[in-house]
N, C-alpha and C positions, 0 to 999 in steps of 0.2 A: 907407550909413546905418548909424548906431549898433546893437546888439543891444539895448539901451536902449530907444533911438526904434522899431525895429521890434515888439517889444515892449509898449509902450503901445498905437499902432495896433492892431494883432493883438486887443487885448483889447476893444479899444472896436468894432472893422467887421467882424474874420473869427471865423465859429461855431467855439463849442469842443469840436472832433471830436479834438482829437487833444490828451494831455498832451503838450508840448513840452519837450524838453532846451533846458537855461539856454546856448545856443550857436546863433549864425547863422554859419554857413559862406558865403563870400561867391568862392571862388577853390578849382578844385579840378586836381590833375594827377596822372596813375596814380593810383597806390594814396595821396596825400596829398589831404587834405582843409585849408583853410585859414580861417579865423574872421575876424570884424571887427579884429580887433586882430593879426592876423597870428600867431596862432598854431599850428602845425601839427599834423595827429590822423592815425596810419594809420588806416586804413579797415578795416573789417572784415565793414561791413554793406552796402557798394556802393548805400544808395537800396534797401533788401530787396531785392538780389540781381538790382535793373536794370544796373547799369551794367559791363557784362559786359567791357569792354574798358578798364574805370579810367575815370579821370575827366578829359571833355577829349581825347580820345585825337584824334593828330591825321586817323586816316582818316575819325570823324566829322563832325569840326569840317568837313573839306574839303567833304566827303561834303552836307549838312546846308547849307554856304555857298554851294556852288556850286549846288544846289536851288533857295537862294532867291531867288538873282540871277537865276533862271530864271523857275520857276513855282512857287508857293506851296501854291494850289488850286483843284481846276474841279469836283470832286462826283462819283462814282461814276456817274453818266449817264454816261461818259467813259473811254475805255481810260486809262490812267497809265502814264508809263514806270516801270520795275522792278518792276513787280508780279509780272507772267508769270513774270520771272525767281526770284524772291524764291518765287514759291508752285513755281515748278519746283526750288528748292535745298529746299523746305521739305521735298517730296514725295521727293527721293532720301536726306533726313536719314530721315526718318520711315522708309524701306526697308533704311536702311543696315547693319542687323544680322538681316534677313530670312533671306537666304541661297536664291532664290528666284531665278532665271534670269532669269523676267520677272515680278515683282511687281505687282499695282497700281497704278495711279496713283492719287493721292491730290490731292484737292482743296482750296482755301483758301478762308473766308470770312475778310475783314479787319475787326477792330475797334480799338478803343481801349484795352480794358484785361482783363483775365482775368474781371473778373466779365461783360463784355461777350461774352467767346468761351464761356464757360461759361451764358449763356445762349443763343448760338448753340448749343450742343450738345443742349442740353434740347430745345430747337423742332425740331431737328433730329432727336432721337430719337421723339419723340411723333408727327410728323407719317410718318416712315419707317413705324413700325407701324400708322398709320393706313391710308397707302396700301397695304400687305401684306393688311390685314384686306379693305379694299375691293380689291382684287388677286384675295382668294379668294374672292369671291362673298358676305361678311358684313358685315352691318350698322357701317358705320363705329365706330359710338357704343360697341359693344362690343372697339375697339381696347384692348390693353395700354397702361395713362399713368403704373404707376407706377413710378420711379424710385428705386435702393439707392443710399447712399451709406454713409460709416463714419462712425461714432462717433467723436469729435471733429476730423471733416472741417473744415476751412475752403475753401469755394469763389465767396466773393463778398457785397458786401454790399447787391445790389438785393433786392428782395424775395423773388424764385424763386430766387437763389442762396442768399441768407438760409435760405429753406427747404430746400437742399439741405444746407448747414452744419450738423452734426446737431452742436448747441452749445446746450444751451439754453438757458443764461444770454447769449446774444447773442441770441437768438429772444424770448424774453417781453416785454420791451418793444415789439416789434412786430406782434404779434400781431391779426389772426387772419392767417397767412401762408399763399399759396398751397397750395392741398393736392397730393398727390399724391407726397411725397417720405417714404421711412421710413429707417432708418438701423438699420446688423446692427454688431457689434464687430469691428474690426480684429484679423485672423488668426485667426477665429474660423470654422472650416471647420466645422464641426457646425451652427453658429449660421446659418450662413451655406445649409449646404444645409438645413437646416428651412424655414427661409425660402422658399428655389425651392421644396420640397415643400408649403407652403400655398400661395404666394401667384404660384407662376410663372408662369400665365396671366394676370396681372393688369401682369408685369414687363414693363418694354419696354427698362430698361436699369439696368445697373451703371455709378455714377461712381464715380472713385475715385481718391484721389493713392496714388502707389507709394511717395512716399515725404511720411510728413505735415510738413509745415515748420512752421506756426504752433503746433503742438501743442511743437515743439523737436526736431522731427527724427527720425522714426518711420518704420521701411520698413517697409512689409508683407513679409511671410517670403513666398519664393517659392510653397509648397507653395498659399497661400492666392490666390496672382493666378493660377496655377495654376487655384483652383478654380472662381474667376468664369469665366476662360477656358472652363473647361470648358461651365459650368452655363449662362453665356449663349449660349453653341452650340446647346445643348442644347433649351431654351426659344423660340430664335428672335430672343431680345434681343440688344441691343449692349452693346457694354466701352465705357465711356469712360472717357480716362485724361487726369489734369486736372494738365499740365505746366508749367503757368504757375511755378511755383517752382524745378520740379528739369527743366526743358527746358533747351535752347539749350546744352550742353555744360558746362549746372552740376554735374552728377558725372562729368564724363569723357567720356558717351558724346551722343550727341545730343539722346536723352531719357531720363529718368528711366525709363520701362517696358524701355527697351532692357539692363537688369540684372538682369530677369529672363525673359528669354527666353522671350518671349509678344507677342503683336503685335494692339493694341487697333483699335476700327473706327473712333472719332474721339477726336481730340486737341486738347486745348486749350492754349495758349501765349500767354504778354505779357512781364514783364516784360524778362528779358534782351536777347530779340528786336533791340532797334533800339539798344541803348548808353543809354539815358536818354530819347530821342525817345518818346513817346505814343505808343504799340502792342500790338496783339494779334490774337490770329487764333483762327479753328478750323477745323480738318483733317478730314477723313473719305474713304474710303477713296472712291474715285468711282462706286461701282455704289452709295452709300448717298449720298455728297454730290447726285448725280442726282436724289433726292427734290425739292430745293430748282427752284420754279419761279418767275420774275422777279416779285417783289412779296410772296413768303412773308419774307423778309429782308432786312435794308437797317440803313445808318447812312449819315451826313451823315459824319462825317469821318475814317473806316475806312477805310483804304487809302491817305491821302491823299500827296500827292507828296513832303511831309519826309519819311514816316514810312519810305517804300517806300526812298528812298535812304539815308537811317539805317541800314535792315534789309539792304540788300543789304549796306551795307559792313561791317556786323557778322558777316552768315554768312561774309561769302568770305576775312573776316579770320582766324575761330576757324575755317573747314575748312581751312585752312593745314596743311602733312601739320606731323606732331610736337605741334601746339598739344593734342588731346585726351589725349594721353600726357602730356602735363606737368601737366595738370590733374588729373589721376591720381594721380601720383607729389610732387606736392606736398603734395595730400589727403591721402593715405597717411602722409606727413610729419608734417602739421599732426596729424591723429589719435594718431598718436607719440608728438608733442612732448604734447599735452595729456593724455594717460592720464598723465602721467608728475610733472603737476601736484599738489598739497596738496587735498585735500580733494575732489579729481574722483571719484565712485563708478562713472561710465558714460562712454560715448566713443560717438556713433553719428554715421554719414555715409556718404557718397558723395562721391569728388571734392571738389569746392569748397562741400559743402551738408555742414557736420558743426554738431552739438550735441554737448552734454558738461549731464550732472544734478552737482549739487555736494552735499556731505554735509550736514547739521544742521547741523553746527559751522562748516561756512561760513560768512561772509560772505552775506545774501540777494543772489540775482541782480541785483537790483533796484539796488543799493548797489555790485555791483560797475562796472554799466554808467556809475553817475554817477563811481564814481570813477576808471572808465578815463578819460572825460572830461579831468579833472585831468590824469589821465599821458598823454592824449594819445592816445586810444585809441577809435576809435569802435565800441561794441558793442552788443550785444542781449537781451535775456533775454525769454526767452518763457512764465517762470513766475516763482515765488518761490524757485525752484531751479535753474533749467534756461536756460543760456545758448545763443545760438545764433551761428553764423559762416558769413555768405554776402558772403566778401570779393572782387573781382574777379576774374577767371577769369587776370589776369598777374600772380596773387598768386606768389610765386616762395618757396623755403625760408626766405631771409635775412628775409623782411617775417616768415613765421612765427617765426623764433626773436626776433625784437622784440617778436613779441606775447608769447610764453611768457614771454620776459624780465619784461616790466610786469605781466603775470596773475600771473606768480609772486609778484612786490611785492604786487600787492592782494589775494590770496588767504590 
């Protein structure tokens, strides 16, 4: 079908949730992406940072075909092949920078997408301090419910994640939104222990991305996940760290918190996860997953038999020995190449998750992403200044100096 015809359709049947680029990709492979008319874009945005193994790759396709000549779906009443396996690679990922003889096991709940596993976490911390409070002999109802997140967090766009999204121009329209969620400033340790110091008996947990992606790529400074670490020790709460962006070996290492050497008590993960396949999960360490008892949680199509084979073949492709080291040293690269660019003022990233802010005299973001388009270029901009790049994880040097090449042209 034409970009044309799709196009019309589009505007007359499907809601307009989303401003669309004047482009339908209809064929995609590695790092190329291909249009109705055949013309070819490298990638730079993977699907936001789903499609972890390029586009097409053929251990998915196998993966994913040979599933569904099989079975399709039967419903979570039902064991499923690959899960066990899938939440047992999850569990030694999530250990893998511990350093811990015998670490935890760590548990999986299966969803559909991040804002999904990051409502699993919420339910999953509120009811955890529930059963503690009735554990010690006190009235349920005075359990810790409220939940920290950062100042321009993005963690989902159901309502309760909505209100964890401390954004308020994405909140006002929806309003009145769940309560119980407040938001302290990113790196902001004073801010941050005032808080515990009013409000810590009231905390049941810290969410928090290690590194912000929607905002253009923002880590928190170690000193400060540091201080959550500490403080929710301290209080009795839990860390949650919300991987859905920077997991699955998008900076190199398995997850995003594993960069700053601190180890949270639940984790939440989707996109990269499964290659493109519809998934998500949340993790927690198994003396806090334990809370969960059959009927506190549930979905209809979490876990299901694509997804679980998608996902296997995506971890056991990227814990390949070598593969996180190249993701690394590419990063590293791409960071390089782009500091080195016309009018770039910042560089920031991890691995395969880098941002770059561009000066005044740029070109707006906005303007550059349409006119990568023209050159062929699939990109991002996550402000009126601020471009973002979560290209495949077999992003390799060569695809970077293509890209520098054409940024350099439109900048």
């Amino acid at each position: 079908m034409t970009l044309a015809r799709e196009k019309a359709l589009e505007a007359e049947y499907v809601m307009g949730t989303f401003a669309r680029k004047p482009v339908e990709f209809v064929e995609g492979h590695g790092m190329m992406l291909v249009d109705d008319a055949g013309k070819e874009y490298f990638d730079f945005l993977s699907g936001i940072g789903v499609c972890s193994l390029g586009h097409c790759p053929p251990a998915i396709v196998k993966a994913v075909s040979d599933q569904a000549a099989k079975l399709i779906h039967v419903s979570n009443y039902y064991y499923i092949e690959h899960r066990g396996e899938v939440a047992q690679l999850l569990s030694n990922m999530l250990n893998a920078e511990v350093g811990v003889e015998h670490p935890e096991v760590w548990k999986t709940f299966f969803a559909n997408s991040g804002a999904e596993a990051n409502e699993c976490a919420i339910k999953l911390a509120r009811l955890y301090a529930r059963r503690r409070t009735e554990e010690a002999g006190k009235d349920a109802e005075l359990a810790p419910r409220l939940i920290v997140t950062l100042a321009k967090s993005f963690h989902g766009r159901t309502l309760a994640t909505l209100a964890a999204t401390a954004q308020p121009a994405k909140q006002e329209a929806f309003q009145p939104l769940p309560a119980g969620f407040t938001a302290t400033p990113i790196n902001d340790v004073e801010a941050l222990e005032q808080l515990f110091a009013t409000q810590g008996d009231r905390i049941c947990a810290v969410m928090i991305e290690c590194i912000q992606g929607e905002s253009g790529v923002h880590p928190c400074t170690e000193e400060f996940i540091g201080a959550i670490r500490r403080l929710t020790a301290e209080h009795g709460a839990l860390m949650i760290c919300d991987e859905v962006q920077s997991g699955i070996f998008r900076t190199g290492v398995p997850f995003g918190f594993q960069n700053f050497d601190v180890l949270p008590d639940i984790v939440t993960m989707a996109k990269g996860i499964a290659s493109g396949i519809v998934a998500g999960a949340c993790a927690a360490r198994g003396s806090i997953a334990d809370t969960f008892a059959p009927g506190d949680h549930g979905t209809t199509f979490g876990g299901s038999n694509i997804a679980m084979a998608a996902a296997h073949a995506t971890l056991t492709t990227l814990l390949a020995p070598g593969t996180a080291a190249r993701i690394q040293e590419v990063g590293a690269y791409m960071r390089e190449q782009l500091a080195g660019l016309p009018h770039v003022q910042e560089v920031r990233g991890y691995g395969l998750m880098n941002g770059i802010d561009l000066t005044h005299e740029a070109p707006a973001a906005p303007d550059v992403v349409a006119a990568g388009l023209e050159a062929g270029l699939v990109l991002n901009a996550t402000g009126p200044h601020t471009l973002r790049f979560l290209p495949p994880l077999i992003c390799t040097t060569d695809d970077v100096d293509v890209l520098v090449e054409r940024l350099r042209t439109l900048l």
